[in-house]
mmCIF file of the N, C-alpha and C atoms, coordinates in Angstrom:
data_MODEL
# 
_entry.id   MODEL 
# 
loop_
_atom_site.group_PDB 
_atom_site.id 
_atom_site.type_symbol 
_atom_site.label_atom_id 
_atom_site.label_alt_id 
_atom_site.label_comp_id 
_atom_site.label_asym_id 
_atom_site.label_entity_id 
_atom_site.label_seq_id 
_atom_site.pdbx_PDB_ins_code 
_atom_site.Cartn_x 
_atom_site.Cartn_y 
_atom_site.Cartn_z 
_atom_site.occupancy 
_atom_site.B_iso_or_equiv 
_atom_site.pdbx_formal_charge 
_atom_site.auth_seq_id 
_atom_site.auth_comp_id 
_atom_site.auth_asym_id 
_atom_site.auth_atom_id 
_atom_site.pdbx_PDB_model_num 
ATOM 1   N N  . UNK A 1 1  ? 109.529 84.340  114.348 1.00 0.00 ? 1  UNK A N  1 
ATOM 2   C CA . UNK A 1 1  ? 110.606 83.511  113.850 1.00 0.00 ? 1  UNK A CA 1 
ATOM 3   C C  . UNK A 1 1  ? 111.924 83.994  114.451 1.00 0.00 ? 1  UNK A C  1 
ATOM 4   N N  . UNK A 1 2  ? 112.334 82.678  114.995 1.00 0.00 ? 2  UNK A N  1 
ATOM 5   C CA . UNK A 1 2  ? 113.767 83.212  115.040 1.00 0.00 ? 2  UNK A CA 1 
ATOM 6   C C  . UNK A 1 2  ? 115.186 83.987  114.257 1.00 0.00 ? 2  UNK A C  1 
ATOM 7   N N  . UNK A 1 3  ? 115.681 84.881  114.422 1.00 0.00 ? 3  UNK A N  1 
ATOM 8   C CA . UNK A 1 3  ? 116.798 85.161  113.411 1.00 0.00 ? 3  UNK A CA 1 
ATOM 9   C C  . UNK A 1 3  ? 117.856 84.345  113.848 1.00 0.00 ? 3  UNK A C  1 
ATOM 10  N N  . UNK A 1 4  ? 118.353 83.416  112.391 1.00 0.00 ? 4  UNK A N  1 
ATOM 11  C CA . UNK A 1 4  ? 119.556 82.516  112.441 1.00 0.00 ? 4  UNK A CA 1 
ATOM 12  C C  . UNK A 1 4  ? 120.595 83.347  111.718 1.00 0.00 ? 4  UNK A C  1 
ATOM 13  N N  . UNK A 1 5  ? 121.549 83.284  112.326 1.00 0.00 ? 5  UNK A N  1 
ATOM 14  C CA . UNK A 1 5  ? 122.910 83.698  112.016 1.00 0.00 ? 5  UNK A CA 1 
ATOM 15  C C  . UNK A 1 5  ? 122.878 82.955  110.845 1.00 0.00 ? 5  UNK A C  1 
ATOM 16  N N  . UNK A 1 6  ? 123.922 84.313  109.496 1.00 0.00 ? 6  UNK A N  1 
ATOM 17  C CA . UNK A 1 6  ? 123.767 83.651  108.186 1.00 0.00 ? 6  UNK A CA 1 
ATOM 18  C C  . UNK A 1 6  ? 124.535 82.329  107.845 1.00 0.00 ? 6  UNK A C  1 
ATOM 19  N N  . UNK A 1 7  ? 125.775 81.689  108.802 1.00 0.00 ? 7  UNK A N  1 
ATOM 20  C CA . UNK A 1 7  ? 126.021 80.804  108.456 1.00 0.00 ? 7  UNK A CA 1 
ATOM 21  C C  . UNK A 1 7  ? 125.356 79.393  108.453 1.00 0.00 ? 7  UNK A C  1 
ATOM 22  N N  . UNK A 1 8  ? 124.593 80.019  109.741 1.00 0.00 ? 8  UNK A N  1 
ATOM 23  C CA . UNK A 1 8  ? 123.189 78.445  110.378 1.00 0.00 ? 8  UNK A CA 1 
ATOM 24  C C  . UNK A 1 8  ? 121.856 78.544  109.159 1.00 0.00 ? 8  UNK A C  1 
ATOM 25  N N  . UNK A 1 9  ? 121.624 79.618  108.676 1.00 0.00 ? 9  UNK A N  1 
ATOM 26  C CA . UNK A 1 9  ? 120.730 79.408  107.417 1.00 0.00 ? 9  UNK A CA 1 
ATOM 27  C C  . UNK A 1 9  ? 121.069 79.031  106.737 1.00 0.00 ? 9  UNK A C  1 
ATOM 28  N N  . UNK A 1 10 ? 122.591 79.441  106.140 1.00 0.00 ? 10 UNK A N  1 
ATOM 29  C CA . UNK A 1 10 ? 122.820 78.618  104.386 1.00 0.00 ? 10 UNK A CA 1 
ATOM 30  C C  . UNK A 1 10 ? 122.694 77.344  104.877 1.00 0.00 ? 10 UNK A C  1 
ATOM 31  N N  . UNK A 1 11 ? 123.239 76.526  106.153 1.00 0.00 ? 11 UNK A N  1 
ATOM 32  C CA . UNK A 1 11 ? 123.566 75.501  106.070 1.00 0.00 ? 11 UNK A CA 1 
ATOM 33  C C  . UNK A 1 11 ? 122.395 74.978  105.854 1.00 0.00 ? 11 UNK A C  1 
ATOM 34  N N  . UNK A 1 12 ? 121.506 74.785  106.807 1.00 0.00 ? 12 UNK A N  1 
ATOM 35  C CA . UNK A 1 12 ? 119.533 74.879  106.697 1.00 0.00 ? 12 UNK A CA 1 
ATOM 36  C C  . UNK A 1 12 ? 119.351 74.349  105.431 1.00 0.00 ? 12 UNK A C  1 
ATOM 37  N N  . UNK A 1 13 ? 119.408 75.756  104.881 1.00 0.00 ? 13 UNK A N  1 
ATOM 38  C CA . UNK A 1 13 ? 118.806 76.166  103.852 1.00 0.00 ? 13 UNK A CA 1 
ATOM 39  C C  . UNK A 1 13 ? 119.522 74.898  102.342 1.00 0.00 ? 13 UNK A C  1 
ATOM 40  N N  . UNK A 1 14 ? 120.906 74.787  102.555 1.00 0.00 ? 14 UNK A N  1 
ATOM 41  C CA . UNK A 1 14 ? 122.070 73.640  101.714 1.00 0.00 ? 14 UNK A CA 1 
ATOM 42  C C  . UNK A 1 14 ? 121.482 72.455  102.044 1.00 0.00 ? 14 UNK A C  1 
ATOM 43  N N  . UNK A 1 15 ? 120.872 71.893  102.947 1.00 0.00 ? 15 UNK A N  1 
ATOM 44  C CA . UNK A 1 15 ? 120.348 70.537  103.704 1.00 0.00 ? 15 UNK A CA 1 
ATOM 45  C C  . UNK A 1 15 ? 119.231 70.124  102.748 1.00 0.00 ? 15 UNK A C  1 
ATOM 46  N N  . UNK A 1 16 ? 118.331 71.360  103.603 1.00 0.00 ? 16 UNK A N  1 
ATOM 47  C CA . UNK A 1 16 ? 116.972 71.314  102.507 1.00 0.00 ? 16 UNK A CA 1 
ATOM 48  C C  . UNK A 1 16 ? 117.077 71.163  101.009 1.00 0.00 ? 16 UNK A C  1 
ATOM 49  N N  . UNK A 1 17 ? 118.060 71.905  99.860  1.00 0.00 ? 17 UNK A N  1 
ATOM 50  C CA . UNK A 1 17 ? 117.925 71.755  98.847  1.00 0.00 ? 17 UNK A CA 1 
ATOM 51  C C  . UNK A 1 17 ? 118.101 70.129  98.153  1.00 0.00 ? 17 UNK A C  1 
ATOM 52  N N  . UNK A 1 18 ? 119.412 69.918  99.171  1.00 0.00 ? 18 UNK A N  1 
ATOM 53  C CA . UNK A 1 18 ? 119.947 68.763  98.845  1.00 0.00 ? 18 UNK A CA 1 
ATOM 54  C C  . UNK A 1 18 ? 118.915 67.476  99.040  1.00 0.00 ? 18 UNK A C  1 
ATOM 55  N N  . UNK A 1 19 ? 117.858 67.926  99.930  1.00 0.00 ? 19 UNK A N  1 
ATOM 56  C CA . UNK A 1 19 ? 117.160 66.774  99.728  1.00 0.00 ? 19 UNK A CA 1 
ATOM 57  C C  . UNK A 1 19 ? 116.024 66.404  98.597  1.00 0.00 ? 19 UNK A C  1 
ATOM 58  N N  . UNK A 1 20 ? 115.685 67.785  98.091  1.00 0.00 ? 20 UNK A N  1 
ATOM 59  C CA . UNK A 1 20 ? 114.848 68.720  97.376  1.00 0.00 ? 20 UNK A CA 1 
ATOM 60  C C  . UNK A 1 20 ? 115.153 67.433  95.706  1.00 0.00 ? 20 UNK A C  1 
ATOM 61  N N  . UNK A 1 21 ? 116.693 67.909  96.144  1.00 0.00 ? 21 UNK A N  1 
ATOM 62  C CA . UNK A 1 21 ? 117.807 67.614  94.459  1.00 0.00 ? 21 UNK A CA 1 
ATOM 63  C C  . UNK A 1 21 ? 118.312 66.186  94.619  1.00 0.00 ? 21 UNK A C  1 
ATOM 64  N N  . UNK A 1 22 ? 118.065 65.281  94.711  1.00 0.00 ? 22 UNK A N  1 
ATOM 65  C CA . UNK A 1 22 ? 119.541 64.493  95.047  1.00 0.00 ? 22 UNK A CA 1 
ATOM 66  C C  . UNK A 1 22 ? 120.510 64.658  94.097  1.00 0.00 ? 22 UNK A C  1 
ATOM 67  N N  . UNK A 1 23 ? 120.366 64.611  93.184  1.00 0.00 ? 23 UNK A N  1 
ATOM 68  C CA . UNK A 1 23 ? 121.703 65.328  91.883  1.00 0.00 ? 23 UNK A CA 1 
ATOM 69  C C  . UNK A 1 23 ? 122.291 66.429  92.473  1.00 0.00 ? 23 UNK A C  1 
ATOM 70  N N  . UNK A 1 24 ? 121.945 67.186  93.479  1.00 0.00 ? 24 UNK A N  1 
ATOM 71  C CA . UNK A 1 24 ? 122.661 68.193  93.563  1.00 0.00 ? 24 UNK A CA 1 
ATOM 72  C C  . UNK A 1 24 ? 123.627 67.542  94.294  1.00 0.00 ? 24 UNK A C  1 
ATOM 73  N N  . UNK A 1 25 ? 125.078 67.977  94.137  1.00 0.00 ? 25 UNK A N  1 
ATOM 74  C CA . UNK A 1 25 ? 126.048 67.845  95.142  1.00 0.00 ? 25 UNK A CA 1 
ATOM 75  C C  . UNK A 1 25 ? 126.011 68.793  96.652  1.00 0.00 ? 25 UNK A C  1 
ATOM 76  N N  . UNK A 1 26 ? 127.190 68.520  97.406  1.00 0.00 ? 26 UNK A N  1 
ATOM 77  C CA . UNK A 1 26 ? 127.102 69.291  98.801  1.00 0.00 ? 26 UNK A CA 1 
ATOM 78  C C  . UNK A 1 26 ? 127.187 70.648  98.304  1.00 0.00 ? 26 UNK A C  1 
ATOM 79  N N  . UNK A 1 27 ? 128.344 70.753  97.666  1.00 0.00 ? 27 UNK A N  1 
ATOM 80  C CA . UNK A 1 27 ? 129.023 72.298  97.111  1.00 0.00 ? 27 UNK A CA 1 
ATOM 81  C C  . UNK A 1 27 ? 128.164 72.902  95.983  1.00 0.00 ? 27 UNK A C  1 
ATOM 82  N N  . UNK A 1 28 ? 127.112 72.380  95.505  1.00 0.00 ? 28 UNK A N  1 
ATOM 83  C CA . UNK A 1 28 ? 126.324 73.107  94.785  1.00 0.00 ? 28 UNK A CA 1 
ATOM 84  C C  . UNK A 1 28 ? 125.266 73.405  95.566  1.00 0.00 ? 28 UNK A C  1 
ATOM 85  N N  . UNK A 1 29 ? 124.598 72.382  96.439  1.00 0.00 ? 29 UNK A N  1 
ATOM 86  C CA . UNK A 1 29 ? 123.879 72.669  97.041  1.00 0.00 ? 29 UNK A CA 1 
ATOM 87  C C  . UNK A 1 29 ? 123.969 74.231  98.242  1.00 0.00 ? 29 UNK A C  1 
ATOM 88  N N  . UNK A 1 30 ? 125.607 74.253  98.954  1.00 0.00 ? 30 UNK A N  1 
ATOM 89  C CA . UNK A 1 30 ? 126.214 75.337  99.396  1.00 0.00 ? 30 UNK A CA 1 
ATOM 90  C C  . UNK A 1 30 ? 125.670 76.530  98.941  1.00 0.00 ? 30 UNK A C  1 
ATOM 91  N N  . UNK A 1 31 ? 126.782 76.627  97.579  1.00 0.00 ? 31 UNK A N  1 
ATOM 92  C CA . UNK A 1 31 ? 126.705 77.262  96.704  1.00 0.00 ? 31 UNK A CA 1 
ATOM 93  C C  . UNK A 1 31 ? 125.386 78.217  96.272  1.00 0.00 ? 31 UNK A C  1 
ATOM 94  N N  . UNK A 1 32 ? 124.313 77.590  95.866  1.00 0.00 ? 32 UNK A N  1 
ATOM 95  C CA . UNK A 1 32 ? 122.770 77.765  95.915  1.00 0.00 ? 32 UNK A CA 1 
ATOM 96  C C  . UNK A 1 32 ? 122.271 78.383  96.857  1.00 0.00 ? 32 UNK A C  1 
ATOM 97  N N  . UNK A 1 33 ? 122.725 77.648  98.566  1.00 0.00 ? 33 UNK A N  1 
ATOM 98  C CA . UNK A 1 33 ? 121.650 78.833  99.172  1.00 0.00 ? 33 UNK A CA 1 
ATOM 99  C C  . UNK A 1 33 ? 122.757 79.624  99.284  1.00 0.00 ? 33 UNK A C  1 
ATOM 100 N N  . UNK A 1 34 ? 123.466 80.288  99.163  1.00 0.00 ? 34 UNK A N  1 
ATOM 101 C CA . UNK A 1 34 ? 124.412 81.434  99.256  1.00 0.00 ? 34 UNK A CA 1 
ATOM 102 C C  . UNK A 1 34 ? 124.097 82.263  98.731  1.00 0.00 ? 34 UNK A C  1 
ATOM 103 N N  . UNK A 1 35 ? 123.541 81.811  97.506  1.00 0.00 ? 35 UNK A N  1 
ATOM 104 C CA . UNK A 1 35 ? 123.108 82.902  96.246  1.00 0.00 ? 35 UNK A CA 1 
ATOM 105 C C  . UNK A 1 35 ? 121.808 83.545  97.217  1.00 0.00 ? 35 UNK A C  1 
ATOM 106 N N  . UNK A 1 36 ? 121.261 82.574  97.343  1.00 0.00 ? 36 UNK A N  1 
ATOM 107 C CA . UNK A 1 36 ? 119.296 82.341  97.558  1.00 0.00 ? 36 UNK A CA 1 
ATOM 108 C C  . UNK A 1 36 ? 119.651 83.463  99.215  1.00 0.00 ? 36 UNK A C  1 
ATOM 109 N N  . UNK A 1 37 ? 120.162 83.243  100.122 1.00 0.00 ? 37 UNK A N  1 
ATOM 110 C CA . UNK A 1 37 ? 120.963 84.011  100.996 1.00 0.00 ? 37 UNK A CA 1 
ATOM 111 C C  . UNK A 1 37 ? 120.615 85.561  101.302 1.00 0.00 ? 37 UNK A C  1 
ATOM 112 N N  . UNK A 1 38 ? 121.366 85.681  99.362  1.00 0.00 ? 38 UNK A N  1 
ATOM 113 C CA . UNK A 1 38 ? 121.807 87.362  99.184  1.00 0.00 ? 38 UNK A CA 1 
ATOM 114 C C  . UNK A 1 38 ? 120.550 87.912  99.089  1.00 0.00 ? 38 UNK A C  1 
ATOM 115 N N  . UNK A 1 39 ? 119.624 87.325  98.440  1.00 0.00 ? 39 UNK A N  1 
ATOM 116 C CA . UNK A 1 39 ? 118.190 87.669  97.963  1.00 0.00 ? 39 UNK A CA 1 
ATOM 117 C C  . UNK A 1 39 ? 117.533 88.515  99.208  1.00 0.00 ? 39 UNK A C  1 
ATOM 118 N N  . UNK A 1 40 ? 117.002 89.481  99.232  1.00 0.00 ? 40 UNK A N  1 
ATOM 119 C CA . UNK A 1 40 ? 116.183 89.713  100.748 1.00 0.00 ? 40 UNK A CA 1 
ATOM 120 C C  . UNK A 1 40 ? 115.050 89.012  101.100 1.00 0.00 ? 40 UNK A C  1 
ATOM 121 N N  . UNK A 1 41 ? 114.183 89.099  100.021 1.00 0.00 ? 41 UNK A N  1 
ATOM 122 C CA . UNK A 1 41 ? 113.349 88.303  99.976  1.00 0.00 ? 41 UNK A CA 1 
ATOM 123 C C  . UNK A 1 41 ? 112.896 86.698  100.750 1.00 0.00 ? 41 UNK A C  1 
ATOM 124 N N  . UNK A 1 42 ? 113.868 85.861  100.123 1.00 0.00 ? 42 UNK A N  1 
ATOM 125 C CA . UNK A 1 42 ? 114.303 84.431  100.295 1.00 0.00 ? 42 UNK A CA 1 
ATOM 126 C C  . UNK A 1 42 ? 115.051 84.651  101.802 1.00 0.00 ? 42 UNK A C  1 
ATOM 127 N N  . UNK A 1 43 ? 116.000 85.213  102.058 1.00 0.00 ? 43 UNK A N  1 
ATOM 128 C CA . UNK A 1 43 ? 116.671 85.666  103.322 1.00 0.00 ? 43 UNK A CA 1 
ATOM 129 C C  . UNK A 1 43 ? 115.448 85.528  104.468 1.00 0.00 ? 43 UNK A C  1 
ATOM 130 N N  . UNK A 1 44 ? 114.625 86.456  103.941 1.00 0.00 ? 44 UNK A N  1 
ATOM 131 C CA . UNK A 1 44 ? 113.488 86.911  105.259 1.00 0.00 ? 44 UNK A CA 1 
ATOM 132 C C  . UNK A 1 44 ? 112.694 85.832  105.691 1.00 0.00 ? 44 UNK A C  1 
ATOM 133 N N  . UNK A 1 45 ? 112.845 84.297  104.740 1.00 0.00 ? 45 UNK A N  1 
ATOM 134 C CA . UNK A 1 45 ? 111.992 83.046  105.076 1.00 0.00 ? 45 UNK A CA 1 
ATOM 135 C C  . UNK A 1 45 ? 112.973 82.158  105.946 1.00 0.00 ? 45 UNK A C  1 
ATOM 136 N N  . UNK A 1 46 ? 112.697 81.467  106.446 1.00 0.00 ? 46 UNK A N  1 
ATOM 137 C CA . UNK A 1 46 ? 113.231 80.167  106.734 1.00 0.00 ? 46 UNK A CA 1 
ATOM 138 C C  . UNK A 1 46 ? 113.734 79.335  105.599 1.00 0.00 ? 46 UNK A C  1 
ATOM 139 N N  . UNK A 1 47 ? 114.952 78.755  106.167 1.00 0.00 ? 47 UNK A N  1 
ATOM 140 C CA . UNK A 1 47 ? 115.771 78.888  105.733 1.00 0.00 ? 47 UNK A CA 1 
ATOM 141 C C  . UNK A 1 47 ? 115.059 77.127  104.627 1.00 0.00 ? 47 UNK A C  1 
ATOM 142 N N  . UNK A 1 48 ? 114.579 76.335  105.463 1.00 0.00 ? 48 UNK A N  1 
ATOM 143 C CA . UNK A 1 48 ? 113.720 75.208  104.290 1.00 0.00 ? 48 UNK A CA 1 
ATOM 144 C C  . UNK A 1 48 ? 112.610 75.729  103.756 1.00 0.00 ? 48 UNK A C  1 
ATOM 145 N N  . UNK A 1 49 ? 111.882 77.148  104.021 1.00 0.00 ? 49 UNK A N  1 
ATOM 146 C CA . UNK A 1 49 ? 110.956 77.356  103.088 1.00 0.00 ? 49 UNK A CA 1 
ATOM 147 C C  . UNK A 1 49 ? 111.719 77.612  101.969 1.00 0.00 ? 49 UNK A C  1 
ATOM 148 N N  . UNK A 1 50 ? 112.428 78.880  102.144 1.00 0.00 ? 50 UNK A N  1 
ATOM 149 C CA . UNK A 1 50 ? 113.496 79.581  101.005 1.00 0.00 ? 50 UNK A CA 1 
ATOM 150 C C  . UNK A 1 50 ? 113.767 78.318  99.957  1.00 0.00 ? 50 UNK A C  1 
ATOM 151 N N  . UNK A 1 51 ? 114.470 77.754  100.255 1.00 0.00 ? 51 UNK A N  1 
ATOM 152 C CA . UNK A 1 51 ? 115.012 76.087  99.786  1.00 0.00 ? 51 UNK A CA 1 
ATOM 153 C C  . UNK A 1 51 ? 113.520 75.855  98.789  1.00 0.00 ? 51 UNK A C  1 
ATOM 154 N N  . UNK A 1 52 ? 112.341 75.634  99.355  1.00 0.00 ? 52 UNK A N  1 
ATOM 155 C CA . UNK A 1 52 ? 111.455 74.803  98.853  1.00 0.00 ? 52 UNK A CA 1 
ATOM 156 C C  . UNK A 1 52 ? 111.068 76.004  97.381  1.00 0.00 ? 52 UNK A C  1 
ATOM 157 N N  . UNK A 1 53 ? 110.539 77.229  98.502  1.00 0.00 ? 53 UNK A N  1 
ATOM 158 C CA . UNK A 1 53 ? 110.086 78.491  97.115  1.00 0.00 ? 53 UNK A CA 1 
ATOM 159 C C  . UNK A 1 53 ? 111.597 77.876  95.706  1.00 0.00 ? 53 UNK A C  1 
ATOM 160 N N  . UNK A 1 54 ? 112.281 78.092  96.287  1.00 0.00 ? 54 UNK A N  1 
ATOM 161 C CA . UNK A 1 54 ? 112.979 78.353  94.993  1.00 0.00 ? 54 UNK A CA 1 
ATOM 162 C C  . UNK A 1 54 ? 112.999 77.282  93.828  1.00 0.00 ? 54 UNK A C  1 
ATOM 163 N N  . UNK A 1 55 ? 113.142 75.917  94.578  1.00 0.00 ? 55 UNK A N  1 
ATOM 164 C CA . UNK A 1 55 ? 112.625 74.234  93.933  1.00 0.00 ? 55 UNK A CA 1 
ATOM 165 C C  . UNK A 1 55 ? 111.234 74.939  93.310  1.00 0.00 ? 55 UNK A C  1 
ATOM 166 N N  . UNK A 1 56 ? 110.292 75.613  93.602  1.00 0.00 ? 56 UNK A N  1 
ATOM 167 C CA . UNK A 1 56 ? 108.715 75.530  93.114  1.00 0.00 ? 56 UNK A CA 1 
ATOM 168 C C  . UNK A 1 56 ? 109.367 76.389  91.628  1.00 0.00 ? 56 UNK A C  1 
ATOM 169 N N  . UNK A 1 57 ? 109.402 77.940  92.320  1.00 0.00 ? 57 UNK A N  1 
ATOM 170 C CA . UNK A 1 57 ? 109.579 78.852  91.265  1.00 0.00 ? 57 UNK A CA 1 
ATOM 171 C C  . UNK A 1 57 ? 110.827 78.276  90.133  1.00 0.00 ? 57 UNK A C  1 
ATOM 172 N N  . UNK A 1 58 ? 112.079 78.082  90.263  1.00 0.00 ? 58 UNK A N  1 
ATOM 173 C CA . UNK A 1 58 ? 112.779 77.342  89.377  1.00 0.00 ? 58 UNK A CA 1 
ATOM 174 C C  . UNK A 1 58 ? 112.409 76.121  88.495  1.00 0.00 ? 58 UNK A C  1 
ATOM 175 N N  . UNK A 1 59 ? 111.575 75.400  88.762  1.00 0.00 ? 59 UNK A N  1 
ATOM 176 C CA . UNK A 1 59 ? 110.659 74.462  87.808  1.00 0.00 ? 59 UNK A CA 1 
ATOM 177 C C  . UNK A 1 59 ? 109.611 75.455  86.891  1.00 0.00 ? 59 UNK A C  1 
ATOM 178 N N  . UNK A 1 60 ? 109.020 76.410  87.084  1.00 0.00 ? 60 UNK A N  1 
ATOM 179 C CA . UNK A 1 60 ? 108.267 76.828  86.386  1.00 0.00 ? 60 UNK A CA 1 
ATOM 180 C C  . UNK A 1 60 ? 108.624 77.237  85.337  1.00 0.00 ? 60 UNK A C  1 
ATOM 181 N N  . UNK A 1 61 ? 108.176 77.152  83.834  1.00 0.00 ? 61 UNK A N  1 
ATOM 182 C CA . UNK A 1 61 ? 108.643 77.217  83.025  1.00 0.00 ? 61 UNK A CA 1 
ATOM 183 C C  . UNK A 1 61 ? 108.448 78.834  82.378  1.00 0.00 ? 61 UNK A C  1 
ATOM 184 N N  . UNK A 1 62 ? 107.575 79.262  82.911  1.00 0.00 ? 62 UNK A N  1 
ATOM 185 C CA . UNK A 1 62 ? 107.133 80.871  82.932  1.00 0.00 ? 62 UNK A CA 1 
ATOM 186 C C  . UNK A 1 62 ? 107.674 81.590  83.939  1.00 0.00 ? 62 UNK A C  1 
ATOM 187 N N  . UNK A 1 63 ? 109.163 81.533  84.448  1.00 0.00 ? 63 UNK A N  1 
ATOM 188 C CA . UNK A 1 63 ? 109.311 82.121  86.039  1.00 0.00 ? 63 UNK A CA 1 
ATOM 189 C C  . UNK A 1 63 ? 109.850 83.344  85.587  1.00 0.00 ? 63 UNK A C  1 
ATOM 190 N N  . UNK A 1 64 ? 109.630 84.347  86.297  1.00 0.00 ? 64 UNK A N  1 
ATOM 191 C CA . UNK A 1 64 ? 110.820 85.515  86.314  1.00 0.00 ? 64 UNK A CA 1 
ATOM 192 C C  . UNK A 1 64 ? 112.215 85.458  86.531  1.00 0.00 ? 64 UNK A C  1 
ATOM 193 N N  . UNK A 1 65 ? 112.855 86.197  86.182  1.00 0.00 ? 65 UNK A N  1 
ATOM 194 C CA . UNK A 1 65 ? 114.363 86.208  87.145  1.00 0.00 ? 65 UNK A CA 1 
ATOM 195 C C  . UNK A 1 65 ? 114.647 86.648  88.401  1.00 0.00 ? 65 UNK A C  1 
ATOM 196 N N  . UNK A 1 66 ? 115.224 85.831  88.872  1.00 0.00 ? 66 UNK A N  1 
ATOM 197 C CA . UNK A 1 66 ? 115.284 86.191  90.380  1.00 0.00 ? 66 UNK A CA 1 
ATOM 198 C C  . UNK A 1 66 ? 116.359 88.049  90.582  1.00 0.00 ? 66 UNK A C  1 
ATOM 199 N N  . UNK A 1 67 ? 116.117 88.643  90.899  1.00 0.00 ? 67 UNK A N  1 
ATOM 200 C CA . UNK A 1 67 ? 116.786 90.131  90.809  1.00 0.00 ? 67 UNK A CA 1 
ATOM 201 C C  . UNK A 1 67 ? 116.691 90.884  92.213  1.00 0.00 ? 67 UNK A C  1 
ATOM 202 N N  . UNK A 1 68 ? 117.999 91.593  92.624  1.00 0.00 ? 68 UNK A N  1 
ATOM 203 C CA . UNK A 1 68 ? 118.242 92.290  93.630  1.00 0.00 ? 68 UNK A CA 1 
ATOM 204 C C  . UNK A 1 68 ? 117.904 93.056  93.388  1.00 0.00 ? 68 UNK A C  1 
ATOM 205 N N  . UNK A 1 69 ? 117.518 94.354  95.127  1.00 0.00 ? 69 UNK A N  1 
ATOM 206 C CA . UNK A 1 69 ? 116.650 95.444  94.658  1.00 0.00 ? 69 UNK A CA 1 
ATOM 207 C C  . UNK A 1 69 ? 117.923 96.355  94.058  1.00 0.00 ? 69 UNK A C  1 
ATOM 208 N N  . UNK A 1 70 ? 117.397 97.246  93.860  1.00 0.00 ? 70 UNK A N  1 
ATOM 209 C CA . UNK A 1 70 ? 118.536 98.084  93.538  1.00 0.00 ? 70 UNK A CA 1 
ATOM 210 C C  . UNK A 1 70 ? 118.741 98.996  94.273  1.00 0.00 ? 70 UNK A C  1 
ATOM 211 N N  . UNK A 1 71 ? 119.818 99.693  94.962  1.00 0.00 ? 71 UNK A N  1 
ATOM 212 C CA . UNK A 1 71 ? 119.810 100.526 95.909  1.00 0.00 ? 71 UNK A CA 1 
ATOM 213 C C  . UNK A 1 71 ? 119.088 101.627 96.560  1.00 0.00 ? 71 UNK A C  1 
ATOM 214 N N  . UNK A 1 72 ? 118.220 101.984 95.422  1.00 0.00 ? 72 UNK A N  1 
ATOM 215 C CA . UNK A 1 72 ? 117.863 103.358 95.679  1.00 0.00 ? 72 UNK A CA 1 
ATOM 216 C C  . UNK A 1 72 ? 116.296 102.712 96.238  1.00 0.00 ? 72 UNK A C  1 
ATOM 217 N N  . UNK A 1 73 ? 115.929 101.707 95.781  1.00 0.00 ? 73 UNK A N  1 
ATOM 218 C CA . UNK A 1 73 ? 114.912 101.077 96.080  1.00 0.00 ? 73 UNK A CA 1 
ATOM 219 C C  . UNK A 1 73 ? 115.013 99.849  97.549  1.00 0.00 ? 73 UNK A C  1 
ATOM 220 N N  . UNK A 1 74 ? 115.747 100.287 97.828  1.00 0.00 ? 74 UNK A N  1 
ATOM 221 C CA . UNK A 1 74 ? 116.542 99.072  99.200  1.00 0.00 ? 74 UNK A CA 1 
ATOM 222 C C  . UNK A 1 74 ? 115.989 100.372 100.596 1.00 0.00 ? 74 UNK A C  1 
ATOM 223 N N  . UNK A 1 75 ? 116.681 101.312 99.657  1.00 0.00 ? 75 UNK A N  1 
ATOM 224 C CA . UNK A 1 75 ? 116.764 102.803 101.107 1.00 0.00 ? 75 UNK A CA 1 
ATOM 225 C C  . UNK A 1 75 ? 115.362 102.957 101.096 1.00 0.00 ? 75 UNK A C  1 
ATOM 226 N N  . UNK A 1 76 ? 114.180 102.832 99.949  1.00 0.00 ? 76 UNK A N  1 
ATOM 227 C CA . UNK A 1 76 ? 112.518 103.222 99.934  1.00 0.00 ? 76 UNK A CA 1 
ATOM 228 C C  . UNK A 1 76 ? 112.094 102.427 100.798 1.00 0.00 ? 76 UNK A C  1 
ATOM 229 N N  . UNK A 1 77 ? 112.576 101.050 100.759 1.00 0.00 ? 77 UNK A N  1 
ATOM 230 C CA . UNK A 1 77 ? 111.835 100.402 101.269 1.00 0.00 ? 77 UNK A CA 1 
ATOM 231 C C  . UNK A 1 77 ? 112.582 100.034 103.030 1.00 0.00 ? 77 UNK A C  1 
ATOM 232 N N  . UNK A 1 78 ? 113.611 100.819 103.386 1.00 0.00 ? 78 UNK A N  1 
ATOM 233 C CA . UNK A 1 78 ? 114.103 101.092 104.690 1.00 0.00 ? 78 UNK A CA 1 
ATOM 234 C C  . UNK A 1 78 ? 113.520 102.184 105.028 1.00 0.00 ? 78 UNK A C  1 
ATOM 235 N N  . UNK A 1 79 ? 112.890 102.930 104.773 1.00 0.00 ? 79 UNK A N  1 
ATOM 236 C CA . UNK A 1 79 ? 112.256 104.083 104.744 1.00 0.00 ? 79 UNK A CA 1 
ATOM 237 C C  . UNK A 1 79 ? 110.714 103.700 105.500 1.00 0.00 ? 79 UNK A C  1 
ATOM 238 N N  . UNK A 1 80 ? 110.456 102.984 104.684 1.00 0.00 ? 80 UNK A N  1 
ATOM 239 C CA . UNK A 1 80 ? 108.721 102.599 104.841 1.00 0.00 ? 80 UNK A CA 1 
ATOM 240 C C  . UNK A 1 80 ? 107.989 102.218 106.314 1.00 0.00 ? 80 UNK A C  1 
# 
């Protein structure tokens, strides 16, 4: 996979949701993958998968919270 510069993913990634949502507006849609962005996780996909995972997991009514690693666990897993 190619690495897209983070501004060419959110946008991607803002496209995809918006089609995902139509209720969503542009600036929420923005907004959203920005968040989705910070995530490493979501980051490390493409930028319409990211978009789609999060449409799946956010409907589920049993989902976890989405959560950053925490530092000390960021450096373990730079480590690995």
């Amino acid at each position: 996979m190619e690495a897209l510069d983070p501004v060419t993913w959110r946008s991607r990634c803002a496209q995809r949701m918006a089609e995902l949502d139509p209720d969503l507006t542009r600036s929420e849609a923005e907004r959203l993958a920005k968040d989705v962005h910070a995530f490493e996780r979501t980051r490390a996909m493409d930028p319409e998968a990211a978009a789609e995972f999060v449409s799946i997991e956010m409907s589920r009514p049993e989902r976890a919270p989405f959560e950053r690693r925490s530092a000390s666990r960021e450096r373990e897993a730079g480590a690995a």
